[in-house]
N, CA, C, O and CB atoms as a CASP TS submission, in Angstrom:
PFRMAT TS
TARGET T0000
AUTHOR 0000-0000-0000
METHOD Language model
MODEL 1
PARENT N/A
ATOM      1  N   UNK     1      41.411 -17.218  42.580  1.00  0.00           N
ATOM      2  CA  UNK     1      41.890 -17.329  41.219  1.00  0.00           C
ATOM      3  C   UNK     1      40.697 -17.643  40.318  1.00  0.00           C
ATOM      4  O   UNK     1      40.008 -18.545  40.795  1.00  0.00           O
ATOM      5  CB  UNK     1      42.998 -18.420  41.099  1.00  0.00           C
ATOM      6  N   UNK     2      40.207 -17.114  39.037  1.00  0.00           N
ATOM      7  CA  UNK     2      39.083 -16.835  37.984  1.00  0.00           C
ATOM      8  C   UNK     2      39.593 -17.612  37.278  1.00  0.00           C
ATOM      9  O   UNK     2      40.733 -17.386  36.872  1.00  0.00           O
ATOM     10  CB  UNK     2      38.761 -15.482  37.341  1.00  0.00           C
ATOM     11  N   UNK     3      38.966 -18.671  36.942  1.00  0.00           N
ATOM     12  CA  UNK     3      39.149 -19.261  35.457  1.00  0.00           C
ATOM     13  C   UNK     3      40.045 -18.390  34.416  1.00  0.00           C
ATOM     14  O   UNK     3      41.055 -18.603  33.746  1.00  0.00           O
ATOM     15  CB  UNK     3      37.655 -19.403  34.775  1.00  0.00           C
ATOM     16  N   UNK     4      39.793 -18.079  34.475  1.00  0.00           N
ATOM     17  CA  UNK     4      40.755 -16.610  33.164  1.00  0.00           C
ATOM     18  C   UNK     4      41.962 -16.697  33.475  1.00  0.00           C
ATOM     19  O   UNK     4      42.829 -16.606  32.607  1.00  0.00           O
ATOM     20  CB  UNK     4      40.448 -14.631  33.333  1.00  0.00           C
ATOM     21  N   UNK     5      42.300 -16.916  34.953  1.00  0.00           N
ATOM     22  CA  UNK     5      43.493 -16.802  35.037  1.00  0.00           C
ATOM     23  C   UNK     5      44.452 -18.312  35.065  1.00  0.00           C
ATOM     24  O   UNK     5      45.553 -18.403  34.523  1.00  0.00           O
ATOM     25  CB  UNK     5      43.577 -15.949  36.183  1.00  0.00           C
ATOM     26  N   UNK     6      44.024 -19.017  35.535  1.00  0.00           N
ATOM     27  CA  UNK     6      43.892 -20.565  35.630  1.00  0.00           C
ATOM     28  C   UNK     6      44.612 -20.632  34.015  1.00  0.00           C
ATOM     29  O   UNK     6      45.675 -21.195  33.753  1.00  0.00           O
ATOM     30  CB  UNK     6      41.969 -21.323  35.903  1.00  0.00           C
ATOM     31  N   UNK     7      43.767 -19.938  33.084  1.00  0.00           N
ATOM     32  CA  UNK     7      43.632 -20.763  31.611  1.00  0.00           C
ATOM     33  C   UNK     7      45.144 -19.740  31.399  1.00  0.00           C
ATOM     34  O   UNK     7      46.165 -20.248  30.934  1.00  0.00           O
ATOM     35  CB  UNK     7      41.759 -20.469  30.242  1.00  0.00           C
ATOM     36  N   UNK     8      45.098 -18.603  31.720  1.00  0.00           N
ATOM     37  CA  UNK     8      46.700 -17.484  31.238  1.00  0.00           C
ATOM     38  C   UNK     8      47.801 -18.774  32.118  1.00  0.00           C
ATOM     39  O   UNK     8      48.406 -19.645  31.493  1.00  0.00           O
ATOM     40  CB  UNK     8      46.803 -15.020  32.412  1.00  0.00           C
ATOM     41  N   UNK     9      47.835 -18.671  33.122  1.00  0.00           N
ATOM     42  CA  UNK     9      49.243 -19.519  33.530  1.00  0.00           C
ATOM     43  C   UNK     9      48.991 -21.185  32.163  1.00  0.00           C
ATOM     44  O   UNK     9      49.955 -21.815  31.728  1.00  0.00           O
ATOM     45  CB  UNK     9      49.108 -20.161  35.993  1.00  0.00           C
ATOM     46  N   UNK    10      47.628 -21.475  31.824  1.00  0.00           N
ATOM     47  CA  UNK    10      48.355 -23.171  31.894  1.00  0.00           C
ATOM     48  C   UNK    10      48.969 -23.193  30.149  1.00  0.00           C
ATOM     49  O   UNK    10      49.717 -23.968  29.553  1.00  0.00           O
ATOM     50  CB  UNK    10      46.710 -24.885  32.279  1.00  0.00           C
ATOM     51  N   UNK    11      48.166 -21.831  29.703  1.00  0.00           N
ATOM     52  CA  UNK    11      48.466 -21.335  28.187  1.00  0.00           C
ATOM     53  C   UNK    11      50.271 -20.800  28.406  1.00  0.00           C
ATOM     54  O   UNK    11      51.221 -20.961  27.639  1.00  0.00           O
ATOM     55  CB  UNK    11      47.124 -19.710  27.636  1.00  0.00           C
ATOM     56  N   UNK    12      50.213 -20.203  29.625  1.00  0.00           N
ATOM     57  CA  UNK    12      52.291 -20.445  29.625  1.00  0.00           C
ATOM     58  C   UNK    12      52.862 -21.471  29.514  1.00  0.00           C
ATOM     59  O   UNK    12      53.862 -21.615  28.811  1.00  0.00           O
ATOM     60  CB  UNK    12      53.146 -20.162  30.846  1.00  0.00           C
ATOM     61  N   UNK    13      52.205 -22.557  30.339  1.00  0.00           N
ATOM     62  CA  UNK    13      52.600 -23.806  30.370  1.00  0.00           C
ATOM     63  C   UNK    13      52.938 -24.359  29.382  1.00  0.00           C
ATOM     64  O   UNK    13      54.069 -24.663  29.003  1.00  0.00           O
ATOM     65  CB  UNK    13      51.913 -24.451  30.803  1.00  0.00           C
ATOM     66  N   UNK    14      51.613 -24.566  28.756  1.00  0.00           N
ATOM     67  CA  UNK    14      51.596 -24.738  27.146  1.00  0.00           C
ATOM     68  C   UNK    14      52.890 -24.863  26.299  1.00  0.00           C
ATOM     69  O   UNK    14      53.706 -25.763  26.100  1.00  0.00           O
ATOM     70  CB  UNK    14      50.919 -23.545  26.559  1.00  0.00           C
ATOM     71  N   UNK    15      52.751 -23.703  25.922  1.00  0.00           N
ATOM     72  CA  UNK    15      54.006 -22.697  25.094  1.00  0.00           C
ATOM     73  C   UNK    15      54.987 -23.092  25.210  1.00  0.00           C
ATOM     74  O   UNK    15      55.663 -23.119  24.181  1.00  0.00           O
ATOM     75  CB  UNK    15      54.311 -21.354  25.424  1.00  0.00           C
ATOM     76  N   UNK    16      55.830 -23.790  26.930  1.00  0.00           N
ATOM     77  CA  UNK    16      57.002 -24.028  26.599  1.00  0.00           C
ATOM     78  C   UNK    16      57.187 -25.524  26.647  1.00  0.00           C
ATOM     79  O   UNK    16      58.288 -26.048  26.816  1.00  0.00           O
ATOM     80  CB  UNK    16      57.863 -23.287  27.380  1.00  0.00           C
ATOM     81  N   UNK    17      56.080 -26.174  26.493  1.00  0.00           N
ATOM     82  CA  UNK    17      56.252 -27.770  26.237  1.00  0.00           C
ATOM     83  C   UNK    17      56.961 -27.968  24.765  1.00  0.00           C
ATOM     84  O   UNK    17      57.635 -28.998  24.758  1.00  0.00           O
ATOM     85  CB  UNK    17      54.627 -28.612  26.247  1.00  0.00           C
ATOM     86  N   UNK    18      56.979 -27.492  23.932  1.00  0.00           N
ATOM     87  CA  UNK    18      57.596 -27.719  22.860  1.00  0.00           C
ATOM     88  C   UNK    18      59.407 -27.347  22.777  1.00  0.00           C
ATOM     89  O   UNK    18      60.253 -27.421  21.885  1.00  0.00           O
ATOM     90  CB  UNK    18      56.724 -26.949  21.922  1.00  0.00           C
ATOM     91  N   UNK    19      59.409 -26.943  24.164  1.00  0.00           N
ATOM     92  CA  UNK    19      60.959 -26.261  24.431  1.00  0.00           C
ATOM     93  C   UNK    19      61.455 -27.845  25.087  1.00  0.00           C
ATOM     94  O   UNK    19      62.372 -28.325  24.421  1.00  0.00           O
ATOM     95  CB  UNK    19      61.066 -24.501  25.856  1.00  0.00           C
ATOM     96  N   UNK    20      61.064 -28.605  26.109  1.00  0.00           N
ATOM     97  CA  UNK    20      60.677 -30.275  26.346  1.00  0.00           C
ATOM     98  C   UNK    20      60.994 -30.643  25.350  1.00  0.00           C
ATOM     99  O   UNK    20      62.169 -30.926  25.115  1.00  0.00           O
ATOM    100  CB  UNK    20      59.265 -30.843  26.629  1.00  0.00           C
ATOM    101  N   UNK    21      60.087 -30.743  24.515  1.00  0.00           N
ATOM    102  CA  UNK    21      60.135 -31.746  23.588  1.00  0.00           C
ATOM    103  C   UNK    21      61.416 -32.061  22.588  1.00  0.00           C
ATOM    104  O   UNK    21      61.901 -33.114  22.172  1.00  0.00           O
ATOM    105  CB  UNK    21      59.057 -31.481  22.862  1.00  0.00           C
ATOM    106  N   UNK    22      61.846 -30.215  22.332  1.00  0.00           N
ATOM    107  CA  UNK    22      63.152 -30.461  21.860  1.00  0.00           C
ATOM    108  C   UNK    22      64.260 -30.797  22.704  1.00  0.00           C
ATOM    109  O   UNK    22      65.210 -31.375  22.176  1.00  0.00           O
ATOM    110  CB  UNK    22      63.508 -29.474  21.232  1.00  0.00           C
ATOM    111  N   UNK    23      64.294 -30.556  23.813  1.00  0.00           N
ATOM    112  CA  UNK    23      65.413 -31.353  24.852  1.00  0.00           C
ATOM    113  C   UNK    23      65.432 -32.470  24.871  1.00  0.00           C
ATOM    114  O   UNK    23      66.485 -33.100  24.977  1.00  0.00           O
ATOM    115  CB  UNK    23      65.370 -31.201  26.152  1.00  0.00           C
ATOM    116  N   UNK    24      64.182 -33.060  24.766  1.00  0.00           N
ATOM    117  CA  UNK    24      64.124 -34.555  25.109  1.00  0.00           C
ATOM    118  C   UNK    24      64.731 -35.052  23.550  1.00  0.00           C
ATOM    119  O   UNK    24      65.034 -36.244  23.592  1.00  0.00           O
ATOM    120  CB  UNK    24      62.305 -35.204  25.601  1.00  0.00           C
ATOM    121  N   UNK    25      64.877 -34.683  22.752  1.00  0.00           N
ATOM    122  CA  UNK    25      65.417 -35.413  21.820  1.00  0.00           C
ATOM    123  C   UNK    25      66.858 -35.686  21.830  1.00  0.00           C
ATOM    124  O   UNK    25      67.314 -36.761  21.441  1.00  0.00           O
ATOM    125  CB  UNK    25      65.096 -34.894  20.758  1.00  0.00           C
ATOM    126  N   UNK    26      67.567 -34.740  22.264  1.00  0.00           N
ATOM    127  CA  UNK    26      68.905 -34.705  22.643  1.00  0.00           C
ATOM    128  C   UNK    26      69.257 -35.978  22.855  1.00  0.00           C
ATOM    129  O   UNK    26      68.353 -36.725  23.230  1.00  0.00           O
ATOM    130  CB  UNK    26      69.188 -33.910  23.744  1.00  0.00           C
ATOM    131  N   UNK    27      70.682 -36.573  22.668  1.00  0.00           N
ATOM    132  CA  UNK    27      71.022 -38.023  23.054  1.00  0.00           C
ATOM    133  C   UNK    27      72.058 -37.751  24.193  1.00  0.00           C
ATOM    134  O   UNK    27      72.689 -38.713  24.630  1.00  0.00           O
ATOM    135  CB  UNK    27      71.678 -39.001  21.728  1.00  0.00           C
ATOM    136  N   UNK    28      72.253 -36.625  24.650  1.00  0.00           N
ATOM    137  CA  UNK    28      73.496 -36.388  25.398  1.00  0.00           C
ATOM    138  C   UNK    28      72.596 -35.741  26.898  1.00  0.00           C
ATOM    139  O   UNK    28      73.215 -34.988  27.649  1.00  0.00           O
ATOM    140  CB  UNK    28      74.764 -35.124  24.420  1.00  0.00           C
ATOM    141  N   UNK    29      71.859 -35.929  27.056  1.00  0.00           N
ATOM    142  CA  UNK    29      71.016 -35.779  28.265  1.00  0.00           C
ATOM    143  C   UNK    29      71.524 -36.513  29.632  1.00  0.00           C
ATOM    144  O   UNK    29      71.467 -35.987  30.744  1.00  0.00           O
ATOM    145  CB  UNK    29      69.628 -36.327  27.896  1.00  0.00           C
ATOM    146  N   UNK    30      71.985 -37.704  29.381  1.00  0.00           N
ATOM    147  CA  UNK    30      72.528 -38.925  30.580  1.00  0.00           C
ATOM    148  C   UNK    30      70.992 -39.090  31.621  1.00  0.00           C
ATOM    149  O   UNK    30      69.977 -39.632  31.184  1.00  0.00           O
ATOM    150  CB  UNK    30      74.293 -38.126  31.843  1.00  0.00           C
ATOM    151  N   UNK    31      71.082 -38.612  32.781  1.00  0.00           N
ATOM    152  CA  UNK    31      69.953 -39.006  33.731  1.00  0.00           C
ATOM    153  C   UNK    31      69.105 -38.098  33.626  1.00  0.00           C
ATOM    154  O   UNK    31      67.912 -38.392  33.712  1.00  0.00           O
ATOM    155  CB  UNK    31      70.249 -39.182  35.120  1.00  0.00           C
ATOM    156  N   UNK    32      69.612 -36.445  33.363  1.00  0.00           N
ATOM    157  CA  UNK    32      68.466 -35.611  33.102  1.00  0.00           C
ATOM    158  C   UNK    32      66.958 -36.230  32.034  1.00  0.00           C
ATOM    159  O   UNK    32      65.857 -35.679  32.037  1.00  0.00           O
ATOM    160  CB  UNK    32      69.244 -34.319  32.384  1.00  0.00           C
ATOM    161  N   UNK    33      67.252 -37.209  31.382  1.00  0.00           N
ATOM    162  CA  UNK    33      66.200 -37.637  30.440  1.00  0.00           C
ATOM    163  C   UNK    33      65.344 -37.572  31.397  1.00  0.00           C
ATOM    164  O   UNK    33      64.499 -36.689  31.251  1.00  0.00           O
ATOM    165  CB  UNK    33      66.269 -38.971  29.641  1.00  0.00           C
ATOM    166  N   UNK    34      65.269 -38.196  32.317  1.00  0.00           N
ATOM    167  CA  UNK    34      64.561 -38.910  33.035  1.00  0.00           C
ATOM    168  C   UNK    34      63.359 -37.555  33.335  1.00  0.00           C
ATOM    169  O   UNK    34      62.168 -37.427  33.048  1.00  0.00           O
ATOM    170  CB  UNK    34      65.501 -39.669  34.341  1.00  0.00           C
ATOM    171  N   UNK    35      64.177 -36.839  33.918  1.00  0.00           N
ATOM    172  CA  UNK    35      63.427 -35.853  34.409  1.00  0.00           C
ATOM    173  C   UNK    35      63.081 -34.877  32.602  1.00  0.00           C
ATOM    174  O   UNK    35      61.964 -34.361  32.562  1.00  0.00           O
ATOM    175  CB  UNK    35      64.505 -34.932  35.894  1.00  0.00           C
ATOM    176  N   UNK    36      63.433 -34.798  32.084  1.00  0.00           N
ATOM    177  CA  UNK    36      62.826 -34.133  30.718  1.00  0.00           C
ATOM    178  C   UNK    36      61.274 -34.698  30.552  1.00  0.00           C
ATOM    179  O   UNK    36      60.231 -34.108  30.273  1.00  0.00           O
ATOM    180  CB  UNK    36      63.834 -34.625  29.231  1.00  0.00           C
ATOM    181  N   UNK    37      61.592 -36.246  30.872  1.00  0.00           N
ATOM    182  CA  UNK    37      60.133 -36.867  30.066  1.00  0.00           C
ATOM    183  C   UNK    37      59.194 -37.065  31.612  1.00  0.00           C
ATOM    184  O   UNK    37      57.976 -37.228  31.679  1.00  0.00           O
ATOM    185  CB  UNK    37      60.464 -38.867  28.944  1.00  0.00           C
ATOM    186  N   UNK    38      59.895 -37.014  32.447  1.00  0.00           N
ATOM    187  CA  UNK    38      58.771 -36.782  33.780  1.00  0.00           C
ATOM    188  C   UNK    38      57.562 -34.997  33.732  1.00  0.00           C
ATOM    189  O   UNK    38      56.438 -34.592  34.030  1.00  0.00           O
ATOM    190  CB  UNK    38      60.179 -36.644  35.568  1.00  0.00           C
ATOM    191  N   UNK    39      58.575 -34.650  33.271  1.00  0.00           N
ATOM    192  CA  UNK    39      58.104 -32.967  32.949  1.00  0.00           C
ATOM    193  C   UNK    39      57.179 -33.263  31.677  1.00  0.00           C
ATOM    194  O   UNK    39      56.055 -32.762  31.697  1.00  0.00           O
ATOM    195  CB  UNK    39      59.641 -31.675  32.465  1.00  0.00           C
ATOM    196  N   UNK    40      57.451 -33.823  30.875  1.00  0.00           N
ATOM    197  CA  UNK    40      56.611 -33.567  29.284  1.00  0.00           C
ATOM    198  C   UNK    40      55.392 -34.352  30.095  1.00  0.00           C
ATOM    199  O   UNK    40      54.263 -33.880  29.962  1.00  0.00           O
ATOM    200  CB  UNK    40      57.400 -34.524  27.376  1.00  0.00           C
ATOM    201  N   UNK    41      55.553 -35.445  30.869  1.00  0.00           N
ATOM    202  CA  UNK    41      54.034 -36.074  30.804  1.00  0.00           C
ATOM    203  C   UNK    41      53.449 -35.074  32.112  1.00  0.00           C
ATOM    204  O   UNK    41      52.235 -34.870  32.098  1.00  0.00           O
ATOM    205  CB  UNK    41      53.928 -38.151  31.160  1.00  0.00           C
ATOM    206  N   UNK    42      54.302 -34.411  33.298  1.00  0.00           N
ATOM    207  CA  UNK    42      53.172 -33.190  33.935  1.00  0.00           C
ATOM    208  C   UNK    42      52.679 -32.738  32.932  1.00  0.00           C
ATOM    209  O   UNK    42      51.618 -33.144  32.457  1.00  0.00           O
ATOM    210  CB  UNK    42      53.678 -31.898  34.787  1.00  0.00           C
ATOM    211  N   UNK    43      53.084 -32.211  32.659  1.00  0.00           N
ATOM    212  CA  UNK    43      52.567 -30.793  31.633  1.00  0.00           C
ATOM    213  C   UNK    43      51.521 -31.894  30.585  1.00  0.00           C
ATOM    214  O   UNK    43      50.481 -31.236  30.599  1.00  0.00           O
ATOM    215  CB  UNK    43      54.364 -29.703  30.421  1.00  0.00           C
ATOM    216  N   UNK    44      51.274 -32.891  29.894  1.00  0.00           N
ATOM    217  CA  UNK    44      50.590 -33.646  29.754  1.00  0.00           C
ATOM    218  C   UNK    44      49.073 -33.542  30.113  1.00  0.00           C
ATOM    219  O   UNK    44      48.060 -33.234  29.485  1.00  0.00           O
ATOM    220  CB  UNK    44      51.171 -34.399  30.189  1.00  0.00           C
ATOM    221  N   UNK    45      49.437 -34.053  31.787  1.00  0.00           N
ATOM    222  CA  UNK    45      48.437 -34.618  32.674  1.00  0.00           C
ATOM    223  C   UNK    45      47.667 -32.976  32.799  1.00  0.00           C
ATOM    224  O   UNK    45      46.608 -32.703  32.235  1.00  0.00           O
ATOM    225  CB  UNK    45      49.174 -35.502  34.319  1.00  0.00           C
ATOM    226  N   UNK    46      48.305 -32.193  33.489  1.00  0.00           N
ATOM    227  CA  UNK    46      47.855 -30.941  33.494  1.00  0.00           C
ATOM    228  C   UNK    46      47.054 -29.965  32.075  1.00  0.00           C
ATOM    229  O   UNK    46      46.361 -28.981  32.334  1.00  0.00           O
ATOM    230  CB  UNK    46      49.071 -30.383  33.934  1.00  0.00           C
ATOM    231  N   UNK    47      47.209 -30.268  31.139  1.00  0.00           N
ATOM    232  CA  UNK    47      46.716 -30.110  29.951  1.00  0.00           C
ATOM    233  C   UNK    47      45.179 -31.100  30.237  1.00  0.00           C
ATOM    234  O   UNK    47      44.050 -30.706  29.947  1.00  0.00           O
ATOM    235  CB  UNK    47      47.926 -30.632  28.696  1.00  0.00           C
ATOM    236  N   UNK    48      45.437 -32.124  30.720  1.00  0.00           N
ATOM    237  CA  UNK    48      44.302 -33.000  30.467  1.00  0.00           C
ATOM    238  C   UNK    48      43.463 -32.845  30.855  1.00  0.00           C
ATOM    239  O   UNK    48      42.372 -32.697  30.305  1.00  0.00           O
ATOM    240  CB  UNK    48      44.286 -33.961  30.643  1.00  0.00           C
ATOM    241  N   UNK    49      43.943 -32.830  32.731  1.00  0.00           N
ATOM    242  CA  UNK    49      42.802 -32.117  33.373  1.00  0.00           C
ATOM    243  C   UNK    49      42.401 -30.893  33.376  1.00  0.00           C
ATOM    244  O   UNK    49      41.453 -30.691  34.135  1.00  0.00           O
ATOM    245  CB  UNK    49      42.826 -32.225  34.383  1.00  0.00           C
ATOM    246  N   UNK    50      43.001 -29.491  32.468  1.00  0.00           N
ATOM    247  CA  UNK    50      42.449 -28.669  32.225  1.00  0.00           C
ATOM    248  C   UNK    50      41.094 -28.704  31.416  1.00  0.00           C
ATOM    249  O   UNK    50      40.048 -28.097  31.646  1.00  0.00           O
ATOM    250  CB  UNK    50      43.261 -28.114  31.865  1.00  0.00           C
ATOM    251  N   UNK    51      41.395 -29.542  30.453  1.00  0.00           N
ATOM    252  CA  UNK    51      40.425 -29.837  29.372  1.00  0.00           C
ATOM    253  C   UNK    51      39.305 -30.442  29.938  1.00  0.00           C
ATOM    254  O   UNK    51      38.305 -30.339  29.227  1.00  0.00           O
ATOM    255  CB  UNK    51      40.959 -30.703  28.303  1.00  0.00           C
ATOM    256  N   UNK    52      39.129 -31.101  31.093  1.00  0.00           N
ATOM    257  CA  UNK    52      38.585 -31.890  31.796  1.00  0.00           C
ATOM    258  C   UNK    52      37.884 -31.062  32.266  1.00  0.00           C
ATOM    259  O   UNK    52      36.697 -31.047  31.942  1.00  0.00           O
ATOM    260  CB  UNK    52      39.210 -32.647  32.526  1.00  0.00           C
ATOM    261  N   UNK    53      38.397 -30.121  33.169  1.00  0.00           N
ATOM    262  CA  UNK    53      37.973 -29.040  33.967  1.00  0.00           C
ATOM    263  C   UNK    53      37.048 -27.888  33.174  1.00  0.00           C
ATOM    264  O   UNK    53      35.908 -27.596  33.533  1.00  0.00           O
ATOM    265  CB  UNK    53      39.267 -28.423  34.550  1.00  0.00           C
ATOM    266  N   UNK    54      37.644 -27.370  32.191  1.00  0.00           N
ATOM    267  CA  UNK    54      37.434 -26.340  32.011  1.00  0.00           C
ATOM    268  C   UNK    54      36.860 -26.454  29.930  1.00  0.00           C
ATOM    269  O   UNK    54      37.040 -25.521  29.148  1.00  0.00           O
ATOM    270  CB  UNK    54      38.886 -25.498  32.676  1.00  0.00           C
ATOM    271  N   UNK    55      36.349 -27.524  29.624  1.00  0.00           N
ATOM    272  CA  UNK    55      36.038 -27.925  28.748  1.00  0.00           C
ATOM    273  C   UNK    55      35.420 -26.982  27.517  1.00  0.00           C
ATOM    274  O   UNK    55      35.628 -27.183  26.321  1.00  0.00           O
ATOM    275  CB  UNK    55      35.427 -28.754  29.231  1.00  0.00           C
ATOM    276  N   UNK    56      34.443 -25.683  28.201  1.00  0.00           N
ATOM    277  CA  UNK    56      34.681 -24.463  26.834  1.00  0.00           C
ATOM    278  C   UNK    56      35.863 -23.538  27.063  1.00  0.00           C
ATOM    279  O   UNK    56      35.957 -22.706  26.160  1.00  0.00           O
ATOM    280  CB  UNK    56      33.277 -23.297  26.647  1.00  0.00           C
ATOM    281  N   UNK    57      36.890 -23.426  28.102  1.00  0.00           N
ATOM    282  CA  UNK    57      38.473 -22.922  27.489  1.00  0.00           C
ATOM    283  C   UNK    57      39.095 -23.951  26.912  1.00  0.00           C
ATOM    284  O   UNK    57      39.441 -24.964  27.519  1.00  0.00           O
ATOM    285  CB  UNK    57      39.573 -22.390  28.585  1.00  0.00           C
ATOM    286  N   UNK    58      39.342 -23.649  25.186  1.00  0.00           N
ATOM    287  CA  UNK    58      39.918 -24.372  24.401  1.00  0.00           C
ATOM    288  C   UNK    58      41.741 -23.103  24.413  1.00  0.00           C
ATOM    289  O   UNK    58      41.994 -21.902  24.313  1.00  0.00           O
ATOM    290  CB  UNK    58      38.684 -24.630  22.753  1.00  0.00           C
ATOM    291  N   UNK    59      42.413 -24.249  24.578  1.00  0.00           N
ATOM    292  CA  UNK    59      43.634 -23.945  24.107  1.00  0.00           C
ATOM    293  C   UNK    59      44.402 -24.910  23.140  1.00  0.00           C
ATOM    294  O   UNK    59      44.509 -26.118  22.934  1.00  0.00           O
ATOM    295  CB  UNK    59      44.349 -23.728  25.184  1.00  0.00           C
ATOM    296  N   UNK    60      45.054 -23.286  22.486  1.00  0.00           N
ATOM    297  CA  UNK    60      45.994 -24.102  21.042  1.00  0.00           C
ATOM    298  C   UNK    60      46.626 -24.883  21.628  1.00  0.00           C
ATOM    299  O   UNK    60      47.155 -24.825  22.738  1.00  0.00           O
ATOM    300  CB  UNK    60      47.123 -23.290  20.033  1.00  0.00           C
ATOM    301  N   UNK    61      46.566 -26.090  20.460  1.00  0.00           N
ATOM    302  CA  UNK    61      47.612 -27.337  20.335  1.00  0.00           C
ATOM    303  C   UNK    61      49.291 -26.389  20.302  1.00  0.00           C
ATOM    304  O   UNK    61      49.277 -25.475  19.477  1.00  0.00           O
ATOM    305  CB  UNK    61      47.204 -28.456  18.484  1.00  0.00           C
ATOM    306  N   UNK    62      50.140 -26.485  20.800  1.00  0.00           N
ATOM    307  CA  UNK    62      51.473 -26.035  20.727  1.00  0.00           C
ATOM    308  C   UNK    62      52.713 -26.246  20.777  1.00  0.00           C
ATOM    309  O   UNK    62      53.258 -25.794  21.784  1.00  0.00           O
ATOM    310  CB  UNK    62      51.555 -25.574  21.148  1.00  0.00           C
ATOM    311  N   UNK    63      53.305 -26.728  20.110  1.00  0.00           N
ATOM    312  CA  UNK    63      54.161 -27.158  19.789  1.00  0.00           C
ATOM    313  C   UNK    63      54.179 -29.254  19.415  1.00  0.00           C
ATOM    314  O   UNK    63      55.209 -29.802  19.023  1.00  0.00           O
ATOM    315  CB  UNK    63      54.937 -26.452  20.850  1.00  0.00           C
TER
END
């Protein structure tokens, strides 16, 4: 796997964290919260250490 491609999947990733974010606002979630905001901080951590990793692939802020 090429960097290039690494950066296409985590830029999917990306993209649908803001789909998270609006779930997690929901008040009618019950235990799923749990797992909504376990997911927002992967996708988080994984953002982080991309940036970490791969420090001249810049990806858009999103959502």
């Amino acid at each position: 796997m090429t960097p290039e491609n690494i950066k296409e999947k985590v830029v999917a990733i990306a993209a649908k964290r803001s789909s998270l974010v609006k779930l997690s606002q929901q008040t009618n979630l019950g235990n799923l919260q749990i797992d909504v905001t376990q997911a927002l901080e992967e996708v988080d951590d994984l953002l982080a250490e991309f940036r970490k990793s791969f420090p001249d692939c810049l990806i858009d802020e999103i959502g």
